[in-house]
C-alpha positions in Angstrom: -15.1 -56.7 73.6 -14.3 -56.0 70.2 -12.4 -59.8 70.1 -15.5 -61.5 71.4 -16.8 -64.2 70.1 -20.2 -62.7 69.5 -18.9 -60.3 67.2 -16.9 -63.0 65.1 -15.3 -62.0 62.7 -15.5 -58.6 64.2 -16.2 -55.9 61.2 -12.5 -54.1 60.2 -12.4 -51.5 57.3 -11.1 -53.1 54.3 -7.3 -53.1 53.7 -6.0 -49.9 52.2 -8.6 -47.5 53.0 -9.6 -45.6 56.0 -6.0 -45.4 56.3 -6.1 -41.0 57.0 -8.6 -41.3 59.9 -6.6 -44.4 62.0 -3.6 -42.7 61.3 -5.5 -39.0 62.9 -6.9 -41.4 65.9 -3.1 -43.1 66.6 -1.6 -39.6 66.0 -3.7 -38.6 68.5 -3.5 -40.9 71.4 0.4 -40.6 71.4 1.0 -43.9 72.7 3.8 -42.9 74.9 3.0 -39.6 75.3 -0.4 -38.6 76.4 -2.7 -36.8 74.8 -3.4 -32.8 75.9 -7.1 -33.9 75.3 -7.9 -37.4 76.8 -11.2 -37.4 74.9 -11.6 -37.9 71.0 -15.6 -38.0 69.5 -15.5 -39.9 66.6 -18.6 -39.1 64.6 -21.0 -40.5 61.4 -24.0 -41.3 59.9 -24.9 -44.9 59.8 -23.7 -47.1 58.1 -20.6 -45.3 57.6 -17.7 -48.1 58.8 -17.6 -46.2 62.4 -17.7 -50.0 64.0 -15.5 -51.1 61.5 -12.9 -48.6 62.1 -12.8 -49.1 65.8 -11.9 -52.7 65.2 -9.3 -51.9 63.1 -7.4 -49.1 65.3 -7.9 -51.9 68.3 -6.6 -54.7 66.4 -3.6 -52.8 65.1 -2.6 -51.1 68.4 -2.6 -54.4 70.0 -0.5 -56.0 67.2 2.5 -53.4 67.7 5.7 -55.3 68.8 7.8 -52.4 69.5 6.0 -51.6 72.6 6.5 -52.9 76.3 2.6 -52.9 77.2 -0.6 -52.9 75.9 -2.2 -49.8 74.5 -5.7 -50.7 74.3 -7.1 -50.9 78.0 -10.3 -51.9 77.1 -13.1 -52.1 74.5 -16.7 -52.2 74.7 -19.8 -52.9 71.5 -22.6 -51.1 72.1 -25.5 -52.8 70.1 -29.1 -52.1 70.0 -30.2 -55.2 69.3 -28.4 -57.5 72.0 -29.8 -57.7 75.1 -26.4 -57.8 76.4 -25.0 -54.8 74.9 -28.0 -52.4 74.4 -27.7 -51.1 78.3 -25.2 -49.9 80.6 -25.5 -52.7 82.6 -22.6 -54.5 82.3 -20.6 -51.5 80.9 -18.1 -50.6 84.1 -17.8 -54.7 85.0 -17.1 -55.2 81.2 -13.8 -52.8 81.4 -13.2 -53.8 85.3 -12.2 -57.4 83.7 -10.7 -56.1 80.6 -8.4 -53.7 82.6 -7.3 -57.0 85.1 -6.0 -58.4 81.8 -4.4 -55.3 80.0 -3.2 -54.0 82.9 -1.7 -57.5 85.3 -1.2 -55.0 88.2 -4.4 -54.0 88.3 -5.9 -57.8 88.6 -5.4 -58.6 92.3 -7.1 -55.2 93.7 -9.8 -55.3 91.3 -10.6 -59.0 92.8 -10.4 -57.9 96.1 -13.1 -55.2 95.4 -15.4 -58.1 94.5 -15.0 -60.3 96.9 -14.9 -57.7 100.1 -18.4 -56.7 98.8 -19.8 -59.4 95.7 -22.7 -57.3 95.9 -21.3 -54.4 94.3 -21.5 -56.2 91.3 -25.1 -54.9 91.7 -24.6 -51.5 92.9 -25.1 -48.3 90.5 -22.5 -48.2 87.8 -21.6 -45.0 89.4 -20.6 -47.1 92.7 -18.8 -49.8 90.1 -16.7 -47.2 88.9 -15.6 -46.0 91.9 -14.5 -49.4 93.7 -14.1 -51.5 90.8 -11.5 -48.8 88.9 -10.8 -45.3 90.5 -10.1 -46.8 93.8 -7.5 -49.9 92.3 -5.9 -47.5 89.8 -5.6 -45.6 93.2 -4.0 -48.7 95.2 -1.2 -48.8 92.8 0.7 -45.3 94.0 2.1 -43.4 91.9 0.3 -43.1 88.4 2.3 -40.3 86.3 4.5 -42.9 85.2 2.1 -45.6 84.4 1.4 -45.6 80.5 -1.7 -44.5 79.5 -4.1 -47.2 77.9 -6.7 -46.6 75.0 -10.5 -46.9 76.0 -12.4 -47.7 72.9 -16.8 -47.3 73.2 -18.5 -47.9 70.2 -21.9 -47.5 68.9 -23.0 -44.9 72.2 -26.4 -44.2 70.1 -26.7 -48.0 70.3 -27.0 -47.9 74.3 -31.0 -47.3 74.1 -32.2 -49.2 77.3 -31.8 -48.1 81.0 -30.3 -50.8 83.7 -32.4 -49.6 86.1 -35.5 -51.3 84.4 -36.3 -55.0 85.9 -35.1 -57.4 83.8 -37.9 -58.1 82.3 -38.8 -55.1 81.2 -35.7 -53.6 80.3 -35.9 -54.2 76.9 -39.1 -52.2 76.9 -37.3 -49.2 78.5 -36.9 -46.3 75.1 -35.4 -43.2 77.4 -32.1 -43.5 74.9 -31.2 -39.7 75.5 -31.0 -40.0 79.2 -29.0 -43.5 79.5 -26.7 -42.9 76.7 -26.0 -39.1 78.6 -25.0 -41.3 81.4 -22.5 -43.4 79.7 -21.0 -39.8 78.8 -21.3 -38.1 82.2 -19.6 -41.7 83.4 -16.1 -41.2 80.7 -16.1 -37.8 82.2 -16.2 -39.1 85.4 -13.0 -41.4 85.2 -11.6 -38.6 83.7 -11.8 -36.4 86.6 -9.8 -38.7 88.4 -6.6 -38.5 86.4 -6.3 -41.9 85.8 -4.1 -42.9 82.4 -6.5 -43.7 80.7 -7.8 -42.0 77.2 -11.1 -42.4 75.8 -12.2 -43.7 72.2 -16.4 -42.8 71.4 -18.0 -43.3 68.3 -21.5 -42.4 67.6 -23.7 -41.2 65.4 -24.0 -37.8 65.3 -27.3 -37.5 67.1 -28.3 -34.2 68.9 -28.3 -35.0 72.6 -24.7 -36.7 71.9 -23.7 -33.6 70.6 -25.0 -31.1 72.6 -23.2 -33.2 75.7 -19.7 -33.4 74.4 -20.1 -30.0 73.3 -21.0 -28.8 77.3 -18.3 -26.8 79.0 -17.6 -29.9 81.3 -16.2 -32.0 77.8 -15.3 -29.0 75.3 -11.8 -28.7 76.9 -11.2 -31.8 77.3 -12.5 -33.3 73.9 -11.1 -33.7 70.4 -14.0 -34.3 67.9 -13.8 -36.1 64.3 -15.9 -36.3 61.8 -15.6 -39.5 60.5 -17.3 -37.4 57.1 -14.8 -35.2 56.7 -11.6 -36.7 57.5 -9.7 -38.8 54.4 -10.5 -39.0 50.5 -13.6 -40.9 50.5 -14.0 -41.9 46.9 -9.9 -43.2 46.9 -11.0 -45.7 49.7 -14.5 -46.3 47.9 -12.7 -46.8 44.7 -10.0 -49.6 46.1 -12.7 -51.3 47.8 -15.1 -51.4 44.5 -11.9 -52.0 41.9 -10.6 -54.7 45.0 -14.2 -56.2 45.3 -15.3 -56.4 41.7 -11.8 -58.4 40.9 -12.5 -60.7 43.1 -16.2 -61.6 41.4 -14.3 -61.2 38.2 -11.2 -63.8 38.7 -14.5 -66.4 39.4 -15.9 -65.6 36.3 -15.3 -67.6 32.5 -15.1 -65.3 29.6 -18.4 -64.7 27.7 -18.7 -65.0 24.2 -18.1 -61.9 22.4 -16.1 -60.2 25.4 -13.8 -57.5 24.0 -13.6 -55.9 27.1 -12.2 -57.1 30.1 -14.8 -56.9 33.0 -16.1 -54.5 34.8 -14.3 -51.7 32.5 -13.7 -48.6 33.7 -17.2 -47.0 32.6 -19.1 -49.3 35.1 -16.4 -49.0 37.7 -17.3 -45.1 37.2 -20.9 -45.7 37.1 -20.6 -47.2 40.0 -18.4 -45.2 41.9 -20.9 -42.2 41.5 -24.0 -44.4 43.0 -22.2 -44.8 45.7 -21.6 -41.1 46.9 -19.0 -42.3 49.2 -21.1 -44.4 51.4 -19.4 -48.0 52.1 -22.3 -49.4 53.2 -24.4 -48.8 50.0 -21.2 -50.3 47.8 -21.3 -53.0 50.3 -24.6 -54.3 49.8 -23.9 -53.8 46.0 -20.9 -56.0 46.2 -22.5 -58.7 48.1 -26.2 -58.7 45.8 -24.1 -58.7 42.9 -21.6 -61.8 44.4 -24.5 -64.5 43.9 -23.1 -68.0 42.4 -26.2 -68.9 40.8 -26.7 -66.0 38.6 -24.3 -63.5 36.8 -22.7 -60.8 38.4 -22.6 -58.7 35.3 -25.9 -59.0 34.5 -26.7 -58.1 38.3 -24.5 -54.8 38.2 -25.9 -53.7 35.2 -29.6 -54.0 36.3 -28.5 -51.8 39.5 -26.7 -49.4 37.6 -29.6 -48.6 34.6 -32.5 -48.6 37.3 -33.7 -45.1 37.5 -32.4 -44.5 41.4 -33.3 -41.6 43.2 -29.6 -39.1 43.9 -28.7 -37.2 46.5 -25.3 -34.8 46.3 -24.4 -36.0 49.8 -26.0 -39.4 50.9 -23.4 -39.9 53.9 -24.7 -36.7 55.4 -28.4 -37.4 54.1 -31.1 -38.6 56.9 -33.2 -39.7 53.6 -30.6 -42.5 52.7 -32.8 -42.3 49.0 -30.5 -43.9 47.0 -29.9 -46.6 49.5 -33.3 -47.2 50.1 -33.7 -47.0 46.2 -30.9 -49.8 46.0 -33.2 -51.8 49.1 -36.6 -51.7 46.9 -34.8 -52.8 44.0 -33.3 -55.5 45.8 -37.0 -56.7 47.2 -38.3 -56.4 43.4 -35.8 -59.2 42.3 -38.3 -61.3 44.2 -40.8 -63.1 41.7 -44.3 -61.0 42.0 -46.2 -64.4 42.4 -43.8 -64.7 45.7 -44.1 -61.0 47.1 -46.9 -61.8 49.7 -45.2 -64.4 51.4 -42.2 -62.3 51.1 -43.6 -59.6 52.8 -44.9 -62.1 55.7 -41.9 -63.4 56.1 -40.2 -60.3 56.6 -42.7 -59.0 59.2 -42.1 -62.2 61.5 -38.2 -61.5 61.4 -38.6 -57.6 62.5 -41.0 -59.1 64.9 -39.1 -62.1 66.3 -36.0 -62.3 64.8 -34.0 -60.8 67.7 -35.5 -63.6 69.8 -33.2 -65.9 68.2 -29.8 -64.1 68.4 -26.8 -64.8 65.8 -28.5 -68.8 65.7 -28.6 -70.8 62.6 -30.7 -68.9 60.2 -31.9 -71.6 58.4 -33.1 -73.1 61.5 -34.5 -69.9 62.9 -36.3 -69.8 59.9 -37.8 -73.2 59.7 -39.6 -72.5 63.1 -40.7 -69.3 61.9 -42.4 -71.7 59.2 -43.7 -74.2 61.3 -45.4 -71.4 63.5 -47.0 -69.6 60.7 -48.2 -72.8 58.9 -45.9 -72.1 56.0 -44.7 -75.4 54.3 -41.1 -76.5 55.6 -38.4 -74.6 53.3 -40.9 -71.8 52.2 -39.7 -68.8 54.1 -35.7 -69.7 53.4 -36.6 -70.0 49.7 -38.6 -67.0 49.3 -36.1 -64.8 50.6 -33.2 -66.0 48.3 -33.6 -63.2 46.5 -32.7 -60.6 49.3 -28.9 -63.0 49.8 -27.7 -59.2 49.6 -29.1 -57.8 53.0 -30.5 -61.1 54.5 -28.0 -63.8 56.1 -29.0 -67.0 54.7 -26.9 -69.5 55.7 -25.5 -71.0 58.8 -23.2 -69.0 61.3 -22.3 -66.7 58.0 -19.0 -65.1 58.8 -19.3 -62.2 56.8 -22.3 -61.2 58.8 -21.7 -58.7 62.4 -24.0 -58.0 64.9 -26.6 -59.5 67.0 -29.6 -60.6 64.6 -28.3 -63.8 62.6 -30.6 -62.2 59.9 -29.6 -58.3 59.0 -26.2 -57.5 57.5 -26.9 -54.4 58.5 -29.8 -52.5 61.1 -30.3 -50.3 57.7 -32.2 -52.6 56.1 -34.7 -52.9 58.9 -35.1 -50.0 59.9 -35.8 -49.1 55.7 -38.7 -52.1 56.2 -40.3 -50.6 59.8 -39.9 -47.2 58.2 -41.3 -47.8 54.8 -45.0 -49.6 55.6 -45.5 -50.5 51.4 -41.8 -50.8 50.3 -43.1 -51.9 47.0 -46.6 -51.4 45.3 -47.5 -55.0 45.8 -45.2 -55.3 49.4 -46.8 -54.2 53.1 -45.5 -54.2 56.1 -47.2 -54.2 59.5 -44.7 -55.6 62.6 -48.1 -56.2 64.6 -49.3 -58.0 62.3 -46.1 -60.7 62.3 -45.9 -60.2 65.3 -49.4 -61.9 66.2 -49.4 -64.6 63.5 -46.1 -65.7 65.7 -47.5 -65.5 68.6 -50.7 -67.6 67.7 -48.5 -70.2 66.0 -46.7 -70.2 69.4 -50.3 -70.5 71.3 -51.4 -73.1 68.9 -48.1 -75.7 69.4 -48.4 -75.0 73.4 -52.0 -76.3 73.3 -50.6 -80.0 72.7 -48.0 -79.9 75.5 -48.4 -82.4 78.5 -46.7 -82.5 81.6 -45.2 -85.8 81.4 -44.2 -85.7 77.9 -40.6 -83.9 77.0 -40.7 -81.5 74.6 -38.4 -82.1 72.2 -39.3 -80.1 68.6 -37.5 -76.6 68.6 -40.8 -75.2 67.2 -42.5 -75.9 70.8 -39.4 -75.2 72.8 -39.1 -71.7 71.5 -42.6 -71.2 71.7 -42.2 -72.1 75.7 -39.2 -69.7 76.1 -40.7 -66.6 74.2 -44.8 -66.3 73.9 -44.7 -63.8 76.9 -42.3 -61.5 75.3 -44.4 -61.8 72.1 -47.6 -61.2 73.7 -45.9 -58.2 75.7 -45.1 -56.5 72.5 -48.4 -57.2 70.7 -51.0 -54.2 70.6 -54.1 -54.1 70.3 -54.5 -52.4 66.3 -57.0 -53.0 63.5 -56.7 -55.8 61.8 -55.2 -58.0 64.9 -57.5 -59.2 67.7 -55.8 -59.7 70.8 -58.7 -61.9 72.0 -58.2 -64.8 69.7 -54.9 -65.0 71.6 -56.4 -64.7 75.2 -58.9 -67.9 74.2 -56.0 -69.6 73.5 -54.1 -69.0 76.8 -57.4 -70.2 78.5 -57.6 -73.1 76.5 -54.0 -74.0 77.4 -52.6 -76.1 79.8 -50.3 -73.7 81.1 -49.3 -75.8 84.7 -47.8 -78.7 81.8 -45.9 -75.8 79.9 -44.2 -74.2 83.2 -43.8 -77.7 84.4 -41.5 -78.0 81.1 -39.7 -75.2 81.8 -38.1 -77.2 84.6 -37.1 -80.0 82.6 -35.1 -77.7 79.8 -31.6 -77.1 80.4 -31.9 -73.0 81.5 -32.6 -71.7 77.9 -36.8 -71.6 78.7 -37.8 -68.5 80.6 -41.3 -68.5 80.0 -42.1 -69.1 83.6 -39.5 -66.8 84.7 -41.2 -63.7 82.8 -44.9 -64.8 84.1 -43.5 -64.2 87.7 -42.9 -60.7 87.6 -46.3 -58.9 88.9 -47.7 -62.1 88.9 -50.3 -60.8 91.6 -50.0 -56.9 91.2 -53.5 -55.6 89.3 -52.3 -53.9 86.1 -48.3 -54.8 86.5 -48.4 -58.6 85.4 -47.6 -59.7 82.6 -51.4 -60.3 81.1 -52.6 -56.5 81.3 -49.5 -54.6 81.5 -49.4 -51.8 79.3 -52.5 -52.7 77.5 -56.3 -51.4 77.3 -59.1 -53.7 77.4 -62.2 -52.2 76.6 -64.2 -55.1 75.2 -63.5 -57.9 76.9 -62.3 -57.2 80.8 -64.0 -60.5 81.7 -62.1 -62.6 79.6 -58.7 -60.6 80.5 -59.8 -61.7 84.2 -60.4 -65.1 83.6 -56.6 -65.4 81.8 -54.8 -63.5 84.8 -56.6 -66.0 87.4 -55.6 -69.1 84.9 -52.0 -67.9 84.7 -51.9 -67.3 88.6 -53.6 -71.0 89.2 -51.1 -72.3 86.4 -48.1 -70.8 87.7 -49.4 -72.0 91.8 -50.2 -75.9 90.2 -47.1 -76.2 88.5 -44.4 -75.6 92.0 -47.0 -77.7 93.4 -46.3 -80.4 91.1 -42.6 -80.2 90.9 -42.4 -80.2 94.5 -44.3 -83.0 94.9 -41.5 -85.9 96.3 -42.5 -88.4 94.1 -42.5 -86.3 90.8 -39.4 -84.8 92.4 -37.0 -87.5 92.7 -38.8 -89.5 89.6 -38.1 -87.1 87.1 -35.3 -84.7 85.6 -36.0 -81.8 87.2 -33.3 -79.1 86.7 -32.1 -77.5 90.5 -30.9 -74.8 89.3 -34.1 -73.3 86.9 -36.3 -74.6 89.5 -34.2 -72.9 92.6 -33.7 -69.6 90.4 -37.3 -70.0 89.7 -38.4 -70.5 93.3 -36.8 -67.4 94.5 -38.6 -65.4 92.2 -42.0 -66.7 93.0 -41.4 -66.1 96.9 -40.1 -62.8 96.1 -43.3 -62.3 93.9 -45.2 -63.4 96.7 -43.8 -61.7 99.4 -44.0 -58.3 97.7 -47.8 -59.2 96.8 -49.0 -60.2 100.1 -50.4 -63.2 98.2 -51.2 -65.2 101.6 -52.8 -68.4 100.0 -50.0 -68.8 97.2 -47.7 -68.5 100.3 -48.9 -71.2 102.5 -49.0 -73.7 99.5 -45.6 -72.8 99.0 -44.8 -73.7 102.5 -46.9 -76.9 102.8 -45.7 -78.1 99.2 -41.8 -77.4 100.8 -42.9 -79.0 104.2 -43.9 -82.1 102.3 -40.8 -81.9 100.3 -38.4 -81.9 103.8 -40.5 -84.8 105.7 -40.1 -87.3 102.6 -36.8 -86.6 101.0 -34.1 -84.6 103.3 -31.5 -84.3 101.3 -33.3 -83.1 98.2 -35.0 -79.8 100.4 -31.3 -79.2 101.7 -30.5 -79.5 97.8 -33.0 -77.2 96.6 -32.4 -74.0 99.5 -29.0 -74.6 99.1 -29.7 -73.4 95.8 -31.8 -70.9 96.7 -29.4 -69.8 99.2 -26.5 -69.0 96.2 -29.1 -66.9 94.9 -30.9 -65.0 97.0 -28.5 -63.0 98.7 -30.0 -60.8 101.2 -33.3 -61.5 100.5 -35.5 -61.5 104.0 -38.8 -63.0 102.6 -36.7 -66.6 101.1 -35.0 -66.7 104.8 -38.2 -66.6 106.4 -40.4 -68.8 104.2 -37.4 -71.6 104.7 -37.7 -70.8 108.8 -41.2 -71.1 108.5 -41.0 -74.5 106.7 -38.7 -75.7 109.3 -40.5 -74.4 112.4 -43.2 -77.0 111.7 -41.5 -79.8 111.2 
């Protein structure tokens, strides 16, 4: 939702500009009179205030007073970097709800979908659609005189993973062209059912996008915009700039010798012309420039006399040189002596940094520290320098998006792009990647089962070394087998065993259990080759099996049960996906300890077995193999 807290504050276009192409969308959508085409494709490169521009037609529509209803229907963030909002998944549920608040009438037959069928919840998103919006819109009669509400979908080329993987591996899933066709062929389907409703979509202009919309099914029914050509570019670039650069200078004291009042309007032209009408570059300008410790001026002028690399049309360029000219200068403005670590740094954030969501950055950072064997503070003080397209401080609010680090995915997609930024600057994701991983390994190998863990090093390394060691692959330079030594030498039973005691935010265990017992789909082997050490792959797989068997075994146990703070709920959401593991395994023995270690559980302490499948029961749903396990444990007793 474009209100959500996740998105807080959600990115709006800056006041005064973009003021042609929100007037084009509202002239558009009619507000009470419907639009001949019900579709509009908003389209632009990245990085070109698409995001921002939604939010600002959503936030004005729904501040207009002279109107009996609300005009914006619904609203959904497409980002490629939140788990939440990278997939279709919740897509149809996310404008079910929406719709039950902008539309009242809607509410009670949308709740009564749900609960004559909860599981629908689950179904296809082509099933959602139909009982959990064509069919109430339906309910309510007569629609021609309903007023037609404003869909808004932003960021479609963001939609890059497909629901249909598990959810473990869906973030793994990279078939962006299908899954984002399917949030099209999904608009056109609500369409089709003449429901007031008009449609919103902004995208990049990316091929498959375009050769959909531009299909005989949407070309009648589709107005398309590009974002590009629509407005004077350089009037909104120069109010922003002139707007911007009088705010830095109302901060500053005079300089000795100042005959001119700064920024004059040479450097405003100067800079004007770098920017070839692309916000985000004038942007990042704006806020490398805006540093309190160091003068602005001085800044500017060191931007605008480097010898940067034009383009006659950088919006419409897929090169983004002068951007990416404006990115290496920024990462030369960090001290030579500190370039290494620098570069290290940077690698572990591309590799990790989605792991920790919009967190505390400084925080985020002083694990990525502690994992690496960097002194505390190091990593947070050698990136000072990039302030301009790196979120340094805590909960920044001028920063949007889903990684508490990037101002902007530009900037790292520029580092995963360019492998030697700089002369004296690599970058290898792998590598970061494993150096996490081991310091992750390495703070695991102290854990004990009766010991909470308490440092926020450990914990995340609990939660998130098997989504590390799913991405790692095996290249030069990084040798996966130092990491499978250290998984043997672990105590992994005391690490799952923690996993209980955490308060739901440690899913280590939970992503061992998928494939636990299939051959080549667990998590150990899965999409990897082996070729030089099979036997020691072996022995890791049969000590993450034993591991995973020991630690329900212990946890179970009555005494260590009712002794110690076990969380229900992880270990109930937990249990169901081991028996479900099992079941579809065939794993006999892991089975039958299962039973006897529940069996135990209901002839010492009652109440707590009715606790736990009680727990079970909300969720397992239909799930034949939990039933029967809980039948069998009875049947014996």
């Amino acid at each position: 939702m474009h209100d959500s807290e996740e998105r807080y504050p959600p990115p709006l276009c800056h006041e005064g500009t973009r003021e042609v192409v929100i007037s084009r969308i509202e002239g558009w959508y009619g507000f009470e009179i419907p639009p001949e085409k019900k579709i509009m494709w908003v389209h632009a490169p990245a990085g070109y205030g698409k995001t921002a521009v939604a939010g600002t037609v959503s936030k004005k529509m729904e501040s207009r007073t002279d109107l009996d209803f609300n005009p914006v229907g619904a609203t959904f963030f497409f980002w490629r970097t939140s788990p939440e909002r990278n997939s279709p998944a919740r897509f149809i549920i996310t404008l079910a709800y929406q719709f039950t608040i902008s539309i009242p009438e809607l509410a009670p037959h949308i709740e009564a979908a749900v609960k004559r069928n909860p599981m629908v919840l689950n179904k296809a998103l082509e099933v959602q659609l139909m009982k959990l919006i064509v069919e109430p819109f339906k309910s309510l009669g007569e629609l021609d005189n309903m007023p037609h509400r404003l869909v808004i979908i932003d960021g479609l080329d963001e939609c890059i993973n497909s629901d249909q993987q598990s959810r473990v591996e869906k973030q793994y899933a990279e078939d962006q062209e299908r899954v984002q066709a399917r949030v099209l062929d999904l608009i056109l389907a609500l369409h089709s059912h003449h429901l007031p409703l008009c449609f919103l979509i902004l995208s990049r202009l990316e091929p498959w996008i375009k050769q959909h919309i531009g299909s005989r099914s949407f070309q009648s029914i589709t107005e398309t915009l590009d974002l590009y050509q629509v407005g004077d570019h350089m009037k909104d670039m120069d109010k922003f700039v002139r707007d911007e650069l009088g705010r830095i200078a109302e901060q500053l004291d005079p300089g000795p010798g100042d005959d001119e009042e700064w920024p004059g309007e040479y450097t405003v032209g100067v800079f004007l012309g770098r920017t070839g009408g692309h916000m985000l570059y004038a942007a990042t300008v704006i806020r490398h420039i805006d540093d309190p410790y160091d003068d602005p001026r001085q800044r500017l002028q060191d931007i605008l006399d480097g010898e940067f690399n034009s383009t006659q049309d950088l919006s419409c360029s897929t090169s983004f040189s002068s951007l990416h000219e404006l990115y290496r200068q920024i990462l030369r403005s960090c001290p030579q002596a500190n370039r290494a670590t620098m570069g290290r740094v940077l690698e572990e954030i591309l590799a990790a940094g989605h792991l920790f969501y919009r967190g505390d950055v400084p925080a985020a950072l002083d694990i990525l520290d502690r994992l690496s064997g960097r002194p505390p503070g190091r990593g947070i003080k050698t990136l000072r320098p990039l302030h301009a397209v790196i979120c340094l401080s805590r909960n920044n609010p001028r920063i949007f998006g889903d990684s508490p680090f990037f101002y902007h995915s530009s900037f790292a997609e520029f580092l995963k792009d360019q492998s030697q930024p700089l002369p004296d600057v690599t970058i290898n994701v792998q590598k970061g990647l494993s150096r996490v991983l081991a310091g992750c390994l390495k703070a695991m190998s102290a854990i004990t089962i009766d010991v909470q863990v308490r440092e926020e090093h450990v914990r995340f390394s609990l939660g998130n070394w098997p989504g590390l060691w799913r991405q790692c692959e095996p290249i030069p330079d990084v040798d996966l087998s130092s990491h499978l030594k250290a998984l043997l030498a672990t105590d992994l039973t005391a690490c799952f065993v923690q996993t209980m005691m955490d308060d739901g935010h440690l899913d280590g265990l939970f992503h061992c259990l998928y494939g636990l017992y299939h051959p080549i789909r667990n998590l150990i082997v899965h999409d990897k080759r082996f070729p030089f050490y099979l036997l020691l792959v072996r022995d890791v797989v049969s000590h993450v099996r034993s591991s995973v068997e020991a630690c329900f075994k212990h946890v179970l146990n009555p005494e260590y049960f009712t002794k110690n703070r076990i969380n229900r709920f992880i270990l109930s959401k937990h249990l169901l996906a081991y028996i479900s593991e099992i079941s579809d395994s065939d794993a006999w023995p892991a089975s039958d300890n299962v039973v006897q270690a529940l069996r135990g559980l209901l002839e010492k302490e009652e109440n707590l077995f009715k606790q736990l499948e009680e727990g079970v029961k909300e969720h397992w749903r239909s799930l034949l193999a939990v039933r029967h396990m809980f039948e069998l444990v009875r049947q014996t007793v």
